[in-house]
C-alpha positions in Angstrom: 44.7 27.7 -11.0 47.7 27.8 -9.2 46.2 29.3 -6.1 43.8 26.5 -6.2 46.1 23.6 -6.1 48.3 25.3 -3.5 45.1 25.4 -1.8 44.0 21.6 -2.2 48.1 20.7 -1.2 47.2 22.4 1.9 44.2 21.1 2.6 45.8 17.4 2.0 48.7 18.0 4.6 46.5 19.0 7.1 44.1 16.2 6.8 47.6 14.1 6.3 48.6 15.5 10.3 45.3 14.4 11.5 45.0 11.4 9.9 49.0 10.4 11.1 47.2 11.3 14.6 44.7 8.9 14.1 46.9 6.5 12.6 49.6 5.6 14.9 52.3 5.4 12.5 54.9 6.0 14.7 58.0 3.4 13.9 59.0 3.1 17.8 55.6 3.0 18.2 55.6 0.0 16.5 58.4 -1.7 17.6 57.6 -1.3 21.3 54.2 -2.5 20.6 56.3 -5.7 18.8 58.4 -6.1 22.0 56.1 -5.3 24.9 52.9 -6.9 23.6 53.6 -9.5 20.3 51.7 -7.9 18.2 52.1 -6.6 14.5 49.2 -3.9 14.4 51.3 -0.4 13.8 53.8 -2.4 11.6 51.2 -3.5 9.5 49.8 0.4 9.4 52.9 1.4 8.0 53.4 -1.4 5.2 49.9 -0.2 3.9 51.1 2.7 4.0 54.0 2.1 1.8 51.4 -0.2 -0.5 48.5 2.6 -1.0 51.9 5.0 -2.0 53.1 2.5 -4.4 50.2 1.8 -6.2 49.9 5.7 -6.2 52.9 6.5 -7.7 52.6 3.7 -10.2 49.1 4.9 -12.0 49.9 8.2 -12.0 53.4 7.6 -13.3 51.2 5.6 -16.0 49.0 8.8 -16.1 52.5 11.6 -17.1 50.9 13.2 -13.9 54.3 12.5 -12.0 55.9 15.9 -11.5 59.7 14.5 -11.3 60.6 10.4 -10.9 61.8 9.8 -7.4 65.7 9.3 -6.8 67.4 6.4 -5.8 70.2 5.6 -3.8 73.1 2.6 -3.7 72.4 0.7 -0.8 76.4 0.6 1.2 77.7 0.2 4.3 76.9 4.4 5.0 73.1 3.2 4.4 73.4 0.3 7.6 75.5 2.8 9.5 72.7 6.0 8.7 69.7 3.5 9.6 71.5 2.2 13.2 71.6 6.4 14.0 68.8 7.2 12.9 67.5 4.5 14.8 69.1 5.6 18.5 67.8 8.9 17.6 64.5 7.9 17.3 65.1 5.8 20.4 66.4 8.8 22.4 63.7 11.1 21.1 60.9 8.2 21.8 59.6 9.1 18.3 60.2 9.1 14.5 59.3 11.5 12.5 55.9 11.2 11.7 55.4 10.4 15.4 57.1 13.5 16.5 54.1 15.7 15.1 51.7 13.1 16.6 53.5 14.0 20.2 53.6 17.7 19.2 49.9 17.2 18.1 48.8 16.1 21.6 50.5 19.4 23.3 54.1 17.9 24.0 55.5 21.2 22.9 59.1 19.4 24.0 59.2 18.1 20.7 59.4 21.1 18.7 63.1 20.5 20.1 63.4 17.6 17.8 63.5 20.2 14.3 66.5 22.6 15.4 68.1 19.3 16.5 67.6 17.4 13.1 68.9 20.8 11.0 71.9 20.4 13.6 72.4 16.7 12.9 71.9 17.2 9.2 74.4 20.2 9.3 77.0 17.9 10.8 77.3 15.5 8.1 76.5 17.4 5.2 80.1 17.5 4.1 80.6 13.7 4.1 80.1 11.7 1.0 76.9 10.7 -0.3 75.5 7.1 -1.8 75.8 7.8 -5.6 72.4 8.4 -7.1 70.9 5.6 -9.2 70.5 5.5 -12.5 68.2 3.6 -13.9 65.0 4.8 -12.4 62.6 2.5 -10.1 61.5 -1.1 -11.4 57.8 -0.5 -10.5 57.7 2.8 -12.1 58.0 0.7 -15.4 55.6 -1.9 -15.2 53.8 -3.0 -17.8 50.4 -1.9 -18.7 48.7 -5.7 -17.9 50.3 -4.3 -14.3 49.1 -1.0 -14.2 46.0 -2.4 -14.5 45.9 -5.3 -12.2 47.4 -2.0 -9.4 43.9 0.2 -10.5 41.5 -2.6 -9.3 43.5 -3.7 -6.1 43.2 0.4 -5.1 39.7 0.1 -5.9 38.8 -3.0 -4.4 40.8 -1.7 -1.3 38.4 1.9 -1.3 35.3 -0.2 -1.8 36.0 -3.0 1.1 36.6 0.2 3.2 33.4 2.3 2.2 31.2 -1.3 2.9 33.3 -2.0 6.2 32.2 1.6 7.3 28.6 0.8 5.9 28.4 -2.2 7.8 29.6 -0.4 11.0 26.3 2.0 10.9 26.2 5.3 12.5 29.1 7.8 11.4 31.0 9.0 14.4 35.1 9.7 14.4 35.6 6.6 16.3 34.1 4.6 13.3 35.2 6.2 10.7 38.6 6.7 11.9 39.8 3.6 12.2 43.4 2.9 11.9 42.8 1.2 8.3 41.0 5.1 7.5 44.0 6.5 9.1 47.2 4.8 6.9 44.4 5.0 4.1 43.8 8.8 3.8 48.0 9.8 5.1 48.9 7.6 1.7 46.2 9.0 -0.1 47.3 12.7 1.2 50.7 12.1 0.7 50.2 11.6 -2.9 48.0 14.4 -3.9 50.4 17.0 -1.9 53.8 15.2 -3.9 51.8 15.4 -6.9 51.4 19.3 -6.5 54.2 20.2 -4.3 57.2 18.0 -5.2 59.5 17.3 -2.4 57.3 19.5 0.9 57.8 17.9 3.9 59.3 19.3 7.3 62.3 16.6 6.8 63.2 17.9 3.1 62.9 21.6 4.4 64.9 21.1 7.3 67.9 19.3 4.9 67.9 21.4 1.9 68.3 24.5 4.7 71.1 21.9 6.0 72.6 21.8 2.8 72.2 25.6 2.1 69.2 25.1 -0.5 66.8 27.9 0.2 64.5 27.8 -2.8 60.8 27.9 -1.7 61.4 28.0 2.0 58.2 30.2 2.8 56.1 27.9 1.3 57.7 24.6 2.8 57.3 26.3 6.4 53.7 26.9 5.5 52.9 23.5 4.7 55.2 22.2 8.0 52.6 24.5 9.7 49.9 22.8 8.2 50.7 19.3 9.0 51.0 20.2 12.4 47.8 22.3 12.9 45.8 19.3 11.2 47.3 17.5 14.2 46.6 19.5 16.8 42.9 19.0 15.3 43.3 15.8 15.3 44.7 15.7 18.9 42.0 18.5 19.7 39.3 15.6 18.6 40.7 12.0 20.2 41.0 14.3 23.2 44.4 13.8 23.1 45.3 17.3 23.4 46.7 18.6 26.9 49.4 20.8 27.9 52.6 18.9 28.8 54.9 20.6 31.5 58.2 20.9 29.7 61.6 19.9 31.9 65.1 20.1 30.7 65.7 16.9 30.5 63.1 16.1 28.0 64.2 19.1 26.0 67.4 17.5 26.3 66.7 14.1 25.0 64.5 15.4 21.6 67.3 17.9 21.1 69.8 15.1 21.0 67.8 12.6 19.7 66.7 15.2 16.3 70.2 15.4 15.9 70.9 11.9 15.8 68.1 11.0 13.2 69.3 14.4 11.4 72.9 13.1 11.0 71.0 9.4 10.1 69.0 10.5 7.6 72.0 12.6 5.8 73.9 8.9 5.6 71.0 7.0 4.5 69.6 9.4 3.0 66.0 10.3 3.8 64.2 9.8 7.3 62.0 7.1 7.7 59.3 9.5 6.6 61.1 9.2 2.9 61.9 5.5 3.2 58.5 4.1 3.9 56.2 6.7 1.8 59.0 6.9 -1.3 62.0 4.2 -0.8 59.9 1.4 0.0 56.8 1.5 -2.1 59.4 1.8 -5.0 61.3 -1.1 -4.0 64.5 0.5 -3.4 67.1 -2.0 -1.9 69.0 0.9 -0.1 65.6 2.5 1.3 64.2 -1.4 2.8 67.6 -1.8 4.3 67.6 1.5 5.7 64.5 0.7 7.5 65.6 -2.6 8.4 68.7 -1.1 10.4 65.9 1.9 12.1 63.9 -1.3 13.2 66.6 -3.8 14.5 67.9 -0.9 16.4 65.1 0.1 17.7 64.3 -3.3 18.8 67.7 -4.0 20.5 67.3 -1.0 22.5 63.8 -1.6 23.8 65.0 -4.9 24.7 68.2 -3.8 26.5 66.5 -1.0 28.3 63.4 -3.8 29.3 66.1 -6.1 30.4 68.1 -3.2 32.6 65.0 -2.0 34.4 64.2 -5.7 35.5 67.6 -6.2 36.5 68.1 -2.7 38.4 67.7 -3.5 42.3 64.8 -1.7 44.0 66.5 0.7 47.2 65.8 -0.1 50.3 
């Protein structure tokens, strides 16, 4: 039994990678496509996201399924500070973390510079004081059953408007059926079943707890880090998005520096933006929206400054 549900974790992390391929939920992605074009399409991605999670969490907290309640942290001064680094790391690196494996995914093997960076970053401030640990656990986890409920049918009106929009399409090619609203769908729905089995598994908690000097279950973290990435290569493999990008130093410089920046973030905050939107958020976790809240306005002000540099740069003679 055991070997089974390590099998179905893995299968859900792979088809996680390929759907986050699909998906474009990439927070500078998002912001740039705020900035440069007005429009709200990846933001939104990553909201239902945070809403398919949620509603997740909440039935099968409801359910006893929950392996162990999700911590909290107090939302401080170190949580603004942790968001605004993480953010000109993400910046520097021109991806978050889930868009980092959707660049690695397409063949930009520069990224893979990104993970000794974060475990550097991370390294760095793991001696400086944490946010104290909540409490009380999350609101939502303790709604009432009316609630619970009311969270069931919205999931299954959501599934159902899906299955007729993709009825209504006709025919059943990738490009149909993986739409972005398929996309943030299935990495929610993923990112569930693999918590549910695994716990904490993703690349960002492996790379802090070996930070930190936790080294409990590391072969089987690095397995499932595997995983998401091959299911993106896959994915890659199928939008043709997969090619070979010529690495140069100076983009092995900038996702080196730019892992270490969100490394040394997420240690402040903590969590990546990973953690906030799929855990912090969904839960309603004051530290976790303000967290996300710094990534983005920083994010933002350096799109904008760089935009407004480049226009203003004089063109040689």
């Amino acid at each position: 039994m055991h070997s089974a549900l390590s099998l179905i974790a893995l299968a859900a992390v792979a088809l996680m990678g390929f759907a986050n391929q699909r998906g474009s939920t990439c927070t500078v992605a998002a912001i740039d496509q705020i900035v440069s074009e007005r429009r709200f399409d990846q933001l939104i991605a990553l909201c239902q996201v945070s809403l398919w999670v949620g509603g997740g969490l909440v039935l099968l907290n409801a359910l006893g399924l929950l392996p162990a309640v999700p911590v909290g942290y107090a939302a401080g001064a170190a949580t603004i500070a942790g968001g605004a680094l993480f953010g000109v790391g993400a910046f520097v690196n021109r991806a978050c973390v889930l868009g980092s494996i959707a660049r690695l995914g397409s063949g930009d093997w520069t990224y893979l510079a990104a993970l000794p960076g974060f475990y550097l970053g991370t390294l760095t401030t793991s001696r400086l004081p944490r946010p104290a640990r909540l409490t009380e656990g999350a609101l939502v986890l303790r709604s009432p059953a009316w609630l619970v409920c009311v969270i069931a049918a919205l999931l299954l009106v959501g599934l159902f408007v899906h299955a007729w929009r993709l009825r209504r399409s006709g025919g059943a090619t990738l490009e149909r059926i993986w739409t972005p609203y398929t996309a943030t769908s299935v990495i929610g729905l993923t990112f569930l079943v693999a918590t549910l089995i695994l716990g904490r598994w993703t690349y960002i908690d492996f790379l802090s707890d070996l930070a930190c000097g936790v080294t409990q279950r590391t072969a089987p973290k690095l397995m499932f880090s595997v995983a998401l990435l091959l299911g993106a290569m896959v994915g890659g493999w199928t939008e043709k998005r997969l090619k070979w990008v010529k690495p140069d130093m100076i983009s092995v410089a900038r996702r080196l520096v730019g892992g270490a920046l969100m490394g040394a973030g997420s240690a402040l905050i903590p969590g990546g933006n990973d953690a906030l939107v799929l855990v912090g958020m969904p839960l309603l976790w004051s530290y976790a929206w303000l967290a996300f809240a710094s990534i983005c306005i920083t994010i933002s002000v350096a799109t904008v400054i760089t935009r407004v540099a480049k226009v203003y740069t004089p063109t040689p003679p």
